[in-house]
C-alpha positions in Angstrom: 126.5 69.6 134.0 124.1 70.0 130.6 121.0 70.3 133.4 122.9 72.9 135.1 123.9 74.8 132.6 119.9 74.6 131.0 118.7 75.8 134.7 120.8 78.6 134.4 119.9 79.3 131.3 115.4 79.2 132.4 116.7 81.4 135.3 117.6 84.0 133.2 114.6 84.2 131.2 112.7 84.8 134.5 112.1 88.6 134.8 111.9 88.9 138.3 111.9 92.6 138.8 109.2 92.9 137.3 107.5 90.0 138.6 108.5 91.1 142.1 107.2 95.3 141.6 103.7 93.6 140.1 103.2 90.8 143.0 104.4 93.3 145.5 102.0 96.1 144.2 99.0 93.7 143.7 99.7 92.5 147.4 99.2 95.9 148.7 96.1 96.4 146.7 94.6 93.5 147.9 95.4 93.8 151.3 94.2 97.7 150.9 92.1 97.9 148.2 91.1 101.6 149.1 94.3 103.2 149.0 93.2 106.8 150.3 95.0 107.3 153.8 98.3 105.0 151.9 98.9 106.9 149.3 98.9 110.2 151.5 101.8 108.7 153.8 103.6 107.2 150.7 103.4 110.1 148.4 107.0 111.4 148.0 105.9 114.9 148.9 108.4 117.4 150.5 106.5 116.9 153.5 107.2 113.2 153.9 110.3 113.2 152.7 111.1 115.3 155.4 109.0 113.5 157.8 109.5 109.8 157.1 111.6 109.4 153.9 113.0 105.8 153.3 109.2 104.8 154.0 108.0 107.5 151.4 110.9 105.9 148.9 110.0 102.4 149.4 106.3 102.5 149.7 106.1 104.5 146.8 107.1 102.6 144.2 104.8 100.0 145.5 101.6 102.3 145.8 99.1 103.2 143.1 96.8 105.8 143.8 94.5 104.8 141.1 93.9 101.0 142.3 93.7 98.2 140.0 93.3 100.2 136.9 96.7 101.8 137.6 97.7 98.3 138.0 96.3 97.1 134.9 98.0 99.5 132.9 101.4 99.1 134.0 100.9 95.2 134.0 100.1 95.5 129.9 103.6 97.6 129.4 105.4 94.8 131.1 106.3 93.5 128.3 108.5 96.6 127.4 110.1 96.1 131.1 110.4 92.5 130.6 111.9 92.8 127.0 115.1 95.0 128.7 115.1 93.2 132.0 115.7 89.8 130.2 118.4 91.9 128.1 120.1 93.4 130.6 120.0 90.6 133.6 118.3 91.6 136.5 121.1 93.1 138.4 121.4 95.9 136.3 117.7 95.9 135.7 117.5 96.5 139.7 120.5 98.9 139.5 118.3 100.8 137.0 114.8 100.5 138.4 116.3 101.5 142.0 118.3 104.2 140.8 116.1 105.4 138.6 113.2 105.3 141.1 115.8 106.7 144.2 117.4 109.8 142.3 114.9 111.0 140.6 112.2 111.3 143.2 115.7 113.1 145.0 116.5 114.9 142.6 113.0 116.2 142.0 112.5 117.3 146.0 115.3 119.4 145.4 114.1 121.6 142.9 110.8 121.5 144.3 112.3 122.4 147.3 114.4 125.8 145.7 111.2 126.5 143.9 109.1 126.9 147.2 112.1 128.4 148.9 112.4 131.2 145.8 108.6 132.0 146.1 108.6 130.1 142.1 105.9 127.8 143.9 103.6 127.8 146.1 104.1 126.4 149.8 101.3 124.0 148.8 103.6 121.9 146.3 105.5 120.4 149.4 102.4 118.5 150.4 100.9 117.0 147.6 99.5 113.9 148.5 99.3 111.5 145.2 103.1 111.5 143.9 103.4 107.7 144.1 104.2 104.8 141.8 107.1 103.2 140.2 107.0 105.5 136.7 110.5 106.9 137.6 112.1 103.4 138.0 110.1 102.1 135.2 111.2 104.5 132.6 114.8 104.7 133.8 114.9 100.9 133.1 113.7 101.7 129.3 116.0 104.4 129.6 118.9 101.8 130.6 117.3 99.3 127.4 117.7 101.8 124.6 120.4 103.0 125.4 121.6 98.9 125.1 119.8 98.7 122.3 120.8 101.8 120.1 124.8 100.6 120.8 123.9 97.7 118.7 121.9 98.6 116.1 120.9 102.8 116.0 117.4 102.0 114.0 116.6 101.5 118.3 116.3 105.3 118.1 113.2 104.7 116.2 111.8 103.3 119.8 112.6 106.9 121.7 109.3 109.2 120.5 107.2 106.0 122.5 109.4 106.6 125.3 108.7 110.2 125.6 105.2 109.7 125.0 104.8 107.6 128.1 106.7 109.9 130.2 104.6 113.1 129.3 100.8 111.1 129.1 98.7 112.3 131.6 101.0 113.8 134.3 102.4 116.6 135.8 105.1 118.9 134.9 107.0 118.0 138.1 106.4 114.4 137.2 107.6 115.0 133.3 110.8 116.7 134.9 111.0 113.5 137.2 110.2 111.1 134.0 113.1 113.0 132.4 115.8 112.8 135.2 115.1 108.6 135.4 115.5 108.2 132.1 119.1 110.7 132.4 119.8 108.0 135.4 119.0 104.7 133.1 121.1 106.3 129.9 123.9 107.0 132.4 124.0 103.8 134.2 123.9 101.7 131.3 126.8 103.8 129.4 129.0 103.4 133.1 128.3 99.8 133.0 129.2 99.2 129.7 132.7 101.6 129.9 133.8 99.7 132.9 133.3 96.4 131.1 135.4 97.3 128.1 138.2 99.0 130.2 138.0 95.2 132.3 137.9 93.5 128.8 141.1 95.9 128.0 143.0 95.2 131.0 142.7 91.6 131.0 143.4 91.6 127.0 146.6 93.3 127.6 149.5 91.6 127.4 151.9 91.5 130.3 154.9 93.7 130.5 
């Protein structure tokens, strides 16, 4: 029973959504190490959402238009994802990174989408051919973190100026507006998460009429 308990315990220290996103992504580098023609059919353009979108979704989050260095990069931040996703479990770290990644490359198209459609963009926008990676679901999981974090102990808020500053370095403004609606998505899972598991801690409390 002790051993079991102590294997449960090792499991949980293994951060396997991020271990999975950087073996997955490395795989795909090494199997394509020139990226060009995969990060065209990826990219989560209007264009390819339209054409082929669960592919677009799925491969983008895997795909890094600037190679290993991109790679690199995200692989010396893991510690930040590793820090939540060993805080939060890896369920909810999946809920978050998935979500995160899923609604806000959604709810990006859409305004992309009215802003071509209102003449506010240029037809152009729908097929840009490099929005790939797994920023959205990456930042919606530090999204999901502090949020955890500042419930506990507020001095957490200390940690949100970083966050911003990797969400606005050397992007877009669509992918800014896309930075900003993950982290909306981690903030708002987490908060759901924790309100259901207080009402359950409530209702089971309570005594019985």
């Amino acid at each position: 029973m002790v051993h079991l308990t102590t294997s449960l315990r090792s499991h949980r220290l293994i951060p396997r959504v991020t271990l999975v996103w950087a073996g997955l992504a490395a795989a795909l580098l090494v199997w394509n190490p020139h990226p060009t023609a995969l990060v065209h059919f990826a990219s989560t353009s209007l264009h390819n959402l339209n054409d082929h979108p669960l592919l677009a979704i799925l491969l983008s989050v895997f795909t890094l238009a600037n190679g290993w260095g991109e790679w690199v990069t995200w692989a010396s931040l893991s510690m930040v994802w590793i820090a939540v996703e060993l805080r939060l479990g890896w369920v909810r770290a999946l809920v978050s990174f998935v979500a995160g990644h899923v609604l806000a490359t959604a709810g990006l198209a859409v305004v992309q989408a009215f802003a071509v459609a209102s003449h506010l963009a240029a037809s152009s926008l729908g097929s840009v051919t490099d929005d790939v990676g797994a920023s959205y679901g990456f930042v919606a999981l530090a999204g999901a973190g502090m949020a955890h974090a500042v419930r506990r102990d507020r001095r957490w808020l200390a940690a949100a100026p970083a966050l911003a500053v990797i969400s606005v370095i050397d992007v877009t403004w669509w992918t800014i507006l896309g930075h900003a609606i993950a982290i909306t998505v981690g903030v708002t899972l987490d908060l759901l998460v924790e309100e259901a598991a207080h009402r359950h801690e409530r209702t089971s409390t309570a005594p019985a009429a």
